[in-house]
VEXZAMAR-67842 format. One record per residue: x negated, y, z of N, C-alpha, C, O, CB in turn; residue in three letters; residue number from 0. Coordinates in steps of 0.2 Angstrom, whole numbers. Glycine has a CB too. Layout:
+-------+-------+-------+-------+-------+-------+-------+-------+-------+-------+-------+-------+-------+-------+-------+---------+-----+
:   nc1 :   nc2 :   nc3 :  cac1 :  cac2 :  cac3 :   cc1 :   cc2 :   cc3 :   oc1 :   oc2 :   oc3 :  cbc1 :  cbc2 :  cbc3 : residuo : num :
+-------+-------+-------+-------+-------+-------+-------+-------+-------+-------+-------+-------+-------+-------+-------+---------+-----+
:     X :     Y :     Z :     X :     Y :     Z :     X :     Y :     Z :     X :     Y :     Z :     X :     Y :     Z :     ALA : NUM :
...
+-------+-------+-------+-------+-------+-------+-------+-------+-------+-------+-------+-------+-------+-------+-------+---------+-----+
***
This chain:
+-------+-------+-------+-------+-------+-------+-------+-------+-------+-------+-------+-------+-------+-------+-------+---------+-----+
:   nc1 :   nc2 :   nc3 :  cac1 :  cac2 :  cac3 :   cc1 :   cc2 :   cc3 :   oc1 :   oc2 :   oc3 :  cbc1 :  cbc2 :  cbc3 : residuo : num :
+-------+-------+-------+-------+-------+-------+-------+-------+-------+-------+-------+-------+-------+-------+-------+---------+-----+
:   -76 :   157 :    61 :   -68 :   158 :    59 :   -67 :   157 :    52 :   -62 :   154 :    49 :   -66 :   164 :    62 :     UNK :   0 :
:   -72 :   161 :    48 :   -72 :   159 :    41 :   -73 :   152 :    39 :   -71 :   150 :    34 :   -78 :   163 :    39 :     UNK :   1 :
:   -76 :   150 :    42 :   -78 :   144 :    41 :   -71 :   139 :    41 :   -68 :   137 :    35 :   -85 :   142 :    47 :     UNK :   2 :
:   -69 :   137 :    46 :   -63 :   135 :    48 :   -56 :   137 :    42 :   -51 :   133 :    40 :   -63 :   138 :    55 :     UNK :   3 :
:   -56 :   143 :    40 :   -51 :   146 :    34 :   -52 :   143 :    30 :   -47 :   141 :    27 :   -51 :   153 :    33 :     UNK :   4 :
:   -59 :   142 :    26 :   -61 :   139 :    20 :   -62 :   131 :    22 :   -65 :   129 :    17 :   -67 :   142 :    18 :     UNK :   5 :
:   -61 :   128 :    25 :   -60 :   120 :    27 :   -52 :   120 :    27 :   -50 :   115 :    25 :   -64 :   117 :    37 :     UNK :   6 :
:   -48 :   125 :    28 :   -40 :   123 :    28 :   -37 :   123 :    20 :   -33 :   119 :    18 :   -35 :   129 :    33 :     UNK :   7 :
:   -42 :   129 :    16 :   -41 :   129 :    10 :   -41 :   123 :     6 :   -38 :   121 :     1 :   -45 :   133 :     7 :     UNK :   8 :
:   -46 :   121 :     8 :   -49 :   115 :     6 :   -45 :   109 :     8 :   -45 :   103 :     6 :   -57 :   114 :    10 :     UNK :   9 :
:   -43 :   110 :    12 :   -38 :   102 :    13 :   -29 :   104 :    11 :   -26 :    99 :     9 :   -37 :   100 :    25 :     UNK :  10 :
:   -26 :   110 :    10 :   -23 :   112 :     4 :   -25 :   109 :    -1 :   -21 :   105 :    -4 :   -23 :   119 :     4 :     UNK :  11 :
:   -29 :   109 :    -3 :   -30 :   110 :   -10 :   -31 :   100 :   -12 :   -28 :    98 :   -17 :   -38 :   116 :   -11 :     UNK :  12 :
:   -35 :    96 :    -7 :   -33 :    92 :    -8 :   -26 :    86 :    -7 :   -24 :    81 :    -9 :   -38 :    91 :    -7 :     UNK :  13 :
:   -25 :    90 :    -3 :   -15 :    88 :    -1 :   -13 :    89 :    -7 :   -11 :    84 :   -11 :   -10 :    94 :     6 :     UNK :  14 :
:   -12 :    94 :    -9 :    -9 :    98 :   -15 :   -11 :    92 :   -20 :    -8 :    87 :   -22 :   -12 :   106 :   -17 :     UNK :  15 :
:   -18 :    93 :   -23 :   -21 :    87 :   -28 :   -17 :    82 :   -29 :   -12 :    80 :   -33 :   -28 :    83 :   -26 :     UNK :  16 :
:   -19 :    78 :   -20 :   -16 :    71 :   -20 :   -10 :    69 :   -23 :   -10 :    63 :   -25 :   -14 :    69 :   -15 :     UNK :  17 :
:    -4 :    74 :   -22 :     3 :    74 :   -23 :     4 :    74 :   -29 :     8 :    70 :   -32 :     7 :    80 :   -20 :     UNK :  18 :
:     0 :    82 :   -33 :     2 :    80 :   -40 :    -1 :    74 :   -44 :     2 :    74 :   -49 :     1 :    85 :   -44 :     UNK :  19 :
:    -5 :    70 :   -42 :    -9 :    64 :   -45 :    -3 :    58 :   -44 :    -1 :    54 :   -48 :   -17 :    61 :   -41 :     UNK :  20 :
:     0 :    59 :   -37 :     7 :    56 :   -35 :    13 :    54 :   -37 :    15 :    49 :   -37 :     8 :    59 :   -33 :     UNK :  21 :
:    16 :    62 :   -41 :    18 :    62 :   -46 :    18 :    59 :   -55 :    22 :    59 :   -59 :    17 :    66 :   -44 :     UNK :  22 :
:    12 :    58 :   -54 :    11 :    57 :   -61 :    12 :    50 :   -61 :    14 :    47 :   -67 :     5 :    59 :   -63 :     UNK :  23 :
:    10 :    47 :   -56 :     9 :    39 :   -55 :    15 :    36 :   -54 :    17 :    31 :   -56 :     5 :    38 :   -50 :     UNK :  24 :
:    20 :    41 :   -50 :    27 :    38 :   -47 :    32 :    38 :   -55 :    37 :    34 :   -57 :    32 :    44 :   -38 :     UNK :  25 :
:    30 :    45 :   -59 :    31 :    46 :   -65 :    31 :    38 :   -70 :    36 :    36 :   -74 :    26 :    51 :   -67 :     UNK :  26 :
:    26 :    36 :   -70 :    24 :    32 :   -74 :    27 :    24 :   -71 :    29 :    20 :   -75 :    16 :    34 :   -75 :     UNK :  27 :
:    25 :    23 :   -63 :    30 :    19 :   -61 :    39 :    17 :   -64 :    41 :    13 :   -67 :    31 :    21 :   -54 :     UNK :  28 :
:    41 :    24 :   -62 :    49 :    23 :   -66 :    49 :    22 :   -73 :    53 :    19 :   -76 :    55 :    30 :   -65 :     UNK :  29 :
:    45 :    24 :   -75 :    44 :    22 :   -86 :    45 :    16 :   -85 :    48 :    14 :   -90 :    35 :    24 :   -91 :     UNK :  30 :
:    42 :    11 :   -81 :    40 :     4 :   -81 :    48 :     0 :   -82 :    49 :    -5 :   -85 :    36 :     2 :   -73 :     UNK :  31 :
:    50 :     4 :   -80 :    59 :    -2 :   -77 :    66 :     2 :   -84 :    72 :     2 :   -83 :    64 :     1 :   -63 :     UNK :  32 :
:    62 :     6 :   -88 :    65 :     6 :   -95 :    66 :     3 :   -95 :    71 :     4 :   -92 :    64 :     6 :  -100 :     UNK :  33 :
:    66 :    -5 :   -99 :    70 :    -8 :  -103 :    73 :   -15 :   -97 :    75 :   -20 :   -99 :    65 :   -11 :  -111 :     UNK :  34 :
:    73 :   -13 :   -91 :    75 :   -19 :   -87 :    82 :   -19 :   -86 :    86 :   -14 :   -84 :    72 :   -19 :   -80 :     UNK :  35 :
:    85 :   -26 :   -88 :    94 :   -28 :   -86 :    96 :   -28 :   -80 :    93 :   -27 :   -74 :    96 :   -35 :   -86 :     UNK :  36 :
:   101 :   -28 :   -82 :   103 :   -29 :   -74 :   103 :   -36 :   -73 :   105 :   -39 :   -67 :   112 :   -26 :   -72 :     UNK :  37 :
:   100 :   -40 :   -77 :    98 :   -48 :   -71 :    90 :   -46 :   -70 :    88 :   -49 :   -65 :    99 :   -58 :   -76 :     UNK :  38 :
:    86 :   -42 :   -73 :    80 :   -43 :   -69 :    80 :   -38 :   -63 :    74 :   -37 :   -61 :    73 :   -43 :   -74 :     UNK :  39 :
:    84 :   -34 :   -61 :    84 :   -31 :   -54 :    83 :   -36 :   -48 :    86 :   -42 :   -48 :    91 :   -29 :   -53 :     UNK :  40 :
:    77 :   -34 :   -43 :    78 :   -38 :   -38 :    78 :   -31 :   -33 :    78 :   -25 :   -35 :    72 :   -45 :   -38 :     UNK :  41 :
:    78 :   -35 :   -27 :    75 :   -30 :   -21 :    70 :   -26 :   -21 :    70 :   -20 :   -19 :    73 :   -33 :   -17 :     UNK :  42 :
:    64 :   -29 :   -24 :    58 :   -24 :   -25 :    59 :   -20 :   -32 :    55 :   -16 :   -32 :    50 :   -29 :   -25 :     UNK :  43 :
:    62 :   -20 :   -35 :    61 :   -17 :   -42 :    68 :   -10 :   -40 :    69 :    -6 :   -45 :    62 :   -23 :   -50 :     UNK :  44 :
:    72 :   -10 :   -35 :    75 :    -8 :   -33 :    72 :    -2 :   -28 :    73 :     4 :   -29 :    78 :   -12 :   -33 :     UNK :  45 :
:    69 :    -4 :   -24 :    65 :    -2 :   -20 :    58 :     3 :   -21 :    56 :     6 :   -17 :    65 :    -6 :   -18 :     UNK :  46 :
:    55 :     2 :   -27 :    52 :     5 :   -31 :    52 :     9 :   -35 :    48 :    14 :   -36 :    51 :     4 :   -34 :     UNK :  47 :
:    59 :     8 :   -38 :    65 :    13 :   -42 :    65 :    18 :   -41 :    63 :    22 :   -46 :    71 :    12 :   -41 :     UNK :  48 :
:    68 :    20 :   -35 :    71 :    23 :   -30 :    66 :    26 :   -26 :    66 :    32 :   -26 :    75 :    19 :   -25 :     UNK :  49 :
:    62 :    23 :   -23 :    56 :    27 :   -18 :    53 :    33 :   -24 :    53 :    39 :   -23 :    49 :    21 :   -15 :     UNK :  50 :
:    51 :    30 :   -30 :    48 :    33 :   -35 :    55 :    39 :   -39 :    52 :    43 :   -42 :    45 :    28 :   -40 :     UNK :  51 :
:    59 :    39 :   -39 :    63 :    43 :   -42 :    63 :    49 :   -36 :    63 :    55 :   -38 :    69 :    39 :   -45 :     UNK :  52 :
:    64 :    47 :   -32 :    66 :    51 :   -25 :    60 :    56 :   -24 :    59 :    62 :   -22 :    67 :    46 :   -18 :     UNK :  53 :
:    55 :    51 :   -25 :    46 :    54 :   -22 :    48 :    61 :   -28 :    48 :    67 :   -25 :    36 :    46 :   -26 :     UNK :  54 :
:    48 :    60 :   -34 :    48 :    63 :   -40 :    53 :    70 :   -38 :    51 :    76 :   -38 :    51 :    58 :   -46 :     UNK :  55 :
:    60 :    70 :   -37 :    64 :    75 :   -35 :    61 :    79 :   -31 :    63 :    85 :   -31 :    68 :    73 :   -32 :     UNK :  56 :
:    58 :    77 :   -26 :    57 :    81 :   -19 :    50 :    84 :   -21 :    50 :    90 :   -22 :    57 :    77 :   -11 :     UNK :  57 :
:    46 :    80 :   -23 :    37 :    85 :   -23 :    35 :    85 :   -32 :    30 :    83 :   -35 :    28 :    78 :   -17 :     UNK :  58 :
:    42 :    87 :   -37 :    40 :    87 :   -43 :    43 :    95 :   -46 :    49 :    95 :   -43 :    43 :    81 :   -48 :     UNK :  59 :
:    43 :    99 :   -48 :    46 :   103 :   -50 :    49 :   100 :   -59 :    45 :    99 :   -63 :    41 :   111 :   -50 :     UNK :  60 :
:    56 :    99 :   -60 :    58 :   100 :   -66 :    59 :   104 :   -71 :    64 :   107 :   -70 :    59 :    99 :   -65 :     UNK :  61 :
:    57 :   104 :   -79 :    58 :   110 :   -82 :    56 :   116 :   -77 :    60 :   119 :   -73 :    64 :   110 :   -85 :     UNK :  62 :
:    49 :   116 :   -78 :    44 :   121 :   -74 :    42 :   125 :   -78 :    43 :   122 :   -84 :    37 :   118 :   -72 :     UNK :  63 :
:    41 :   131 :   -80 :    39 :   134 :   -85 :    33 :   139 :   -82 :    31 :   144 :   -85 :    45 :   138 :   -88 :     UNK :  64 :
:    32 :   135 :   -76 :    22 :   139 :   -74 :    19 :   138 :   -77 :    19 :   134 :   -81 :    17 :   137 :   -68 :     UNK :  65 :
:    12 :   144 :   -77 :     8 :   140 :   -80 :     2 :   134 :   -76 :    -2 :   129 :   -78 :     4 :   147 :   -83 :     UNK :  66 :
:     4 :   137 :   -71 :     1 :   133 :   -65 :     2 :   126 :   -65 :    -2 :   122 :   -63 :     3 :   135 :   -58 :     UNK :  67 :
:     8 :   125 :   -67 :    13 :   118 :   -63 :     9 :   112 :   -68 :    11 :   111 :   -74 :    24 :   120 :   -64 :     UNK :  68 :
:     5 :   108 :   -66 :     2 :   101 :   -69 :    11 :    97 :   -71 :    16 :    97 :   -68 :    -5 :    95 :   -61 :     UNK :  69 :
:     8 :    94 :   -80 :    17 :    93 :   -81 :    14 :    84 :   -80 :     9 :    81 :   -81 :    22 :    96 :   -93 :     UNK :  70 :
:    20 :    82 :   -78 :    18 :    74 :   -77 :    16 :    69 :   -84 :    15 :    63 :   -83 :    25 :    71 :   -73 :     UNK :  71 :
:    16 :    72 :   -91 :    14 :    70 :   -94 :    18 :    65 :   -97 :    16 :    63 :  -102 :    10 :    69 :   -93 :     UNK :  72 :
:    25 :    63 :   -94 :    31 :    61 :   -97 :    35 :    68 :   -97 :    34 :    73 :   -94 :    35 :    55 :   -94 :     UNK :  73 :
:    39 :    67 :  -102 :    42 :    75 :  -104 :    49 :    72 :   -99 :    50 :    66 :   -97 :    45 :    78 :  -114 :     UNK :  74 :
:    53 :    79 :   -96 :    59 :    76 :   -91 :    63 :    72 :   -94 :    64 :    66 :   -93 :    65 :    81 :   -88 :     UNK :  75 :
:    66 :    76 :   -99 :    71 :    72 :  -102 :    71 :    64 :  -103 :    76 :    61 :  -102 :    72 :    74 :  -107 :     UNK :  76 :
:    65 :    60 :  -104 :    65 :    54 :  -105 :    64 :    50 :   -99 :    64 :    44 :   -99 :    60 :    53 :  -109 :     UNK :  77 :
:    63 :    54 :   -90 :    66 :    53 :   -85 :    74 :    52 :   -83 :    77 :    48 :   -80 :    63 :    55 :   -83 :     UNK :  78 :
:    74 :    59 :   -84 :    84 :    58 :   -85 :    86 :    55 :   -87 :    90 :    53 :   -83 :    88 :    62 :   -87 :     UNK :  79 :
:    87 :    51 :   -93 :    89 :    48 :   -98 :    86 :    38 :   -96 :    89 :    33 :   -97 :    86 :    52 :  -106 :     UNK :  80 :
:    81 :    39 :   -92 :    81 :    32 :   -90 :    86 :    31 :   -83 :    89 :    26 :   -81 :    72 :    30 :   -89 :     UNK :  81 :
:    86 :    38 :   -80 :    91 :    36 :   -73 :    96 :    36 :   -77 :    96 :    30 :   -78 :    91 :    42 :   -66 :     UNK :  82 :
:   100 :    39 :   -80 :   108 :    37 :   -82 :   107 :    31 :   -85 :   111 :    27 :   -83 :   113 :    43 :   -88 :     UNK :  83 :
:   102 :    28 :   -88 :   103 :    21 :   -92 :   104 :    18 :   -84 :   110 :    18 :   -82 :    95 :    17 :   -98 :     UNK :  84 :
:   100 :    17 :   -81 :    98 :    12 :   -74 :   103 :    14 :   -69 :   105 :     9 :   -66 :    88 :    13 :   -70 :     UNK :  85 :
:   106 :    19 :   -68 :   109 :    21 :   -62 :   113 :    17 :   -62 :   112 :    13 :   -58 :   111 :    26 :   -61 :     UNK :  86 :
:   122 :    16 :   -67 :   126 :     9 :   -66 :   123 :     4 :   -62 :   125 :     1 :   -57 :   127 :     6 :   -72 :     UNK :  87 :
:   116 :     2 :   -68 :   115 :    -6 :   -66 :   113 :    -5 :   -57 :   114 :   -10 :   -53 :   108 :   -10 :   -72 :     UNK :  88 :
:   111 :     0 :   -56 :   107 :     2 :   -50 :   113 :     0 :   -43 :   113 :    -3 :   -38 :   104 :    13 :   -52 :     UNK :  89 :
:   118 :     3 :   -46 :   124 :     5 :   -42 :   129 :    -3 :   -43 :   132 :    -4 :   -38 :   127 :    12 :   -46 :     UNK :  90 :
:   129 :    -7 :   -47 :   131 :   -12 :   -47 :   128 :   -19 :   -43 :   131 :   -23 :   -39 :   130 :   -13 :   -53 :     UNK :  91 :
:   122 :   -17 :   -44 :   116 :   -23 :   -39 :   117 :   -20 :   -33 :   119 :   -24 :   -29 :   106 :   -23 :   -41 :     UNK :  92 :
:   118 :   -14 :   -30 :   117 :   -11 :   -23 :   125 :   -13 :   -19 :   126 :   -15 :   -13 :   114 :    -1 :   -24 :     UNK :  93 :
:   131 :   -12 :   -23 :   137 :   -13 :   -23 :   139 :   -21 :   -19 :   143 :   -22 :   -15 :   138 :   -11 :   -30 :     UNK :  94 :
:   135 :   -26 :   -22 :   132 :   -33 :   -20 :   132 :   -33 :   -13 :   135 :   -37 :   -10 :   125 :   -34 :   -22 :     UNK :  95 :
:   128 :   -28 :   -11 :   122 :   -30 :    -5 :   124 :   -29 :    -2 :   128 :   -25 :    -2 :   116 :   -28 :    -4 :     UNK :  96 :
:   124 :   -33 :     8 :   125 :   -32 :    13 :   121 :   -26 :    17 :   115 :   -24 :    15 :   124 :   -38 :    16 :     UNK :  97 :
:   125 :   -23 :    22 :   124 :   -19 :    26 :   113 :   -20 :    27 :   108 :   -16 :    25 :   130 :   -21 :    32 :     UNK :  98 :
:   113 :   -25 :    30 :   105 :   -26 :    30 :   100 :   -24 :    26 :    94 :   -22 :    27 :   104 :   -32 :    31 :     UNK :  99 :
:   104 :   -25 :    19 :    98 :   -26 :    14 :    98 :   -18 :    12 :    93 :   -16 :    11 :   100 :   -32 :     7 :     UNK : 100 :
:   103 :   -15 :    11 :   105 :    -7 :    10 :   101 :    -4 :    13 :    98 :     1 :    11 :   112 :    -4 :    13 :     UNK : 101 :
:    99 :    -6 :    21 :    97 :    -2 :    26 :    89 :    -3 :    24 :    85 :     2 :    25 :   100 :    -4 :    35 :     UNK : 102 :
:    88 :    -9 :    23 :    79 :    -9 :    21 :    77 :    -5 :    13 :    72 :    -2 :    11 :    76 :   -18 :    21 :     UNK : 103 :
:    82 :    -6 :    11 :    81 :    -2 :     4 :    79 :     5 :     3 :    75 :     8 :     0 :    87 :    -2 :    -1 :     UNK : 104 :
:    83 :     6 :     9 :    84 :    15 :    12 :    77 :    16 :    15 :    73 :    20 :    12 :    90 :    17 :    18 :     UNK : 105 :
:    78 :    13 :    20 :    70 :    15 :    22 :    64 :    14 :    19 :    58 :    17 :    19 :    68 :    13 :    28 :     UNK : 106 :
:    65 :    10 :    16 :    57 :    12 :    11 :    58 :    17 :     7 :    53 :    20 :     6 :    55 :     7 :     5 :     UNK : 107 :
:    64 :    20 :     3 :    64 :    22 :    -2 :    62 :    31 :     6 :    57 :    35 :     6 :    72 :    20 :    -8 :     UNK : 108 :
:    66 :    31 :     8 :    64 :    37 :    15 :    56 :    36 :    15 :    52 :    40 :    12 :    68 :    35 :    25 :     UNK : 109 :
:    54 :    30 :    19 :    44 :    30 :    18 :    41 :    33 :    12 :    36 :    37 :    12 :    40 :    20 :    18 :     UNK : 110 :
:    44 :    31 :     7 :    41 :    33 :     1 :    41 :    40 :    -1 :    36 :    44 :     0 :    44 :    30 :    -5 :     UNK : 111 :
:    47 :    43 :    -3 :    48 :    48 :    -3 :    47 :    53 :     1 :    45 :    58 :    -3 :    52 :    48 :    -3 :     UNK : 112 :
:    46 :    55 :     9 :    44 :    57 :    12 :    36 :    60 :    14 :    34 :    64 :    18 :    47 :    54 :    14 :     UNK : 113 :
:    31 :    56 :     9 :    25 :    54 :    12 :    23 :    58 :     7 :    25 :    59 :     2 :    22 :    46 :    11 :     UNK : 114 :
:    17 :    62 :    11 :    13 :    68 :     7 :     9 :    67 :     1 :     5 :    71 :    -3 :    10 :    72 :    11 :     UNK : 115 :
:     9 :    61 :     1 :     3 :    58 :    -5 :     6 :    53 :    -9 :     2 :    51 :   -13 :    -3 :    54 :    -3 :     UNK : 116 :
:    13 :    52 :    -8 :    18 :    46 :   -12 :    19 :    40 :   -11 :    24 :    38 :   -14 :    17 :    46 :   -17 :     UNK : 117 :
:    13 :    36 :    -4 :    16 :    31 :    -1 :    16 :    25 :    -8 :    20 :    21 :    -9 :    23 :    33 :     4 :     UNK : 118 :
:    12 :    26 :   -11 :    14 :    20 :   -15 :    16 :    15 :   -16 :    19 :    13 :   -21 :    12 :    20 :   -17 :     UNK : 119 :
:    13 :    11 :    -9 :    14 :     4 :    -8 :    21 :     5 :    -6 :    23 :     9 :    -2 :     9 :     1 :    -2 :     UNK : 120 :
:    26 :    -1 :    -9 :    33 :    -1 :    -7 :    36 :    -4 :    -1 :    42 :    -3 :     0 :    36 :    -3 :   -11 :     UNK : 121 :
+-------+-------+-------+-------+-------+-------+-------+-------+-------+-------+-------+-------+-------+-------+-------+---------+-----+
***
């Protein structure tokens, strides 16, 4: 029975890992689309965007002040400050789009977000 308790610890612990490595990476994804216009918006960079910003909300603590808490190695603020730059353009390109294209944007950005290890692939 012992045995079994320390195998669950153990898959905690690597669930947990996975997520914050996750994190860091979906982190470093959104850094990517800094300096992008609103003409190099496409579907996929939209979709990446978003899955990764979302991934980041739900399995990231912000302004953490644990000592526990692994920091994603970008500081927040220079994530907030890239979402208000991108969000207009974000909202302008999405504003465009047919019902169809909305609905696939969504569910990836749901696949992504939702995924205990961050689903990286978009």
């Amino acid at each position: 029975l012992q045995r079994l308790g320390d195998k669950s610890l153990s898959s905690k612990f690597y669930v947990q890992r996975k997520s914050i490595l996750s994190c860091i990476l979906h982190a470093h994804k959104v850094l990517l689309y800094r300096t992008y216009s609103e003409e190099d918006i496409t579907m996929s960079v939209v979709k990446t965007f978003l899955g990764s910003f979302i991934y980041l909300t739900t399995h990231h603590t912000f302004n953490s002040s644990k000592v526990n808490e692994e920091p994603l190695q970008i500081p927040d603020f220079e994530l907030y400050e890239l979402l208000q730059v991108q969000r207009s353009r974000l909202v302008r390109w999405l504003n465009n789009c047919r019902q169809g294209t909305l609905d696939d944007i969504m569910q990836t950005t749901l696949l992504v977000s939702s995924s205990s290890t961050g689903g990286l692939k978009p």
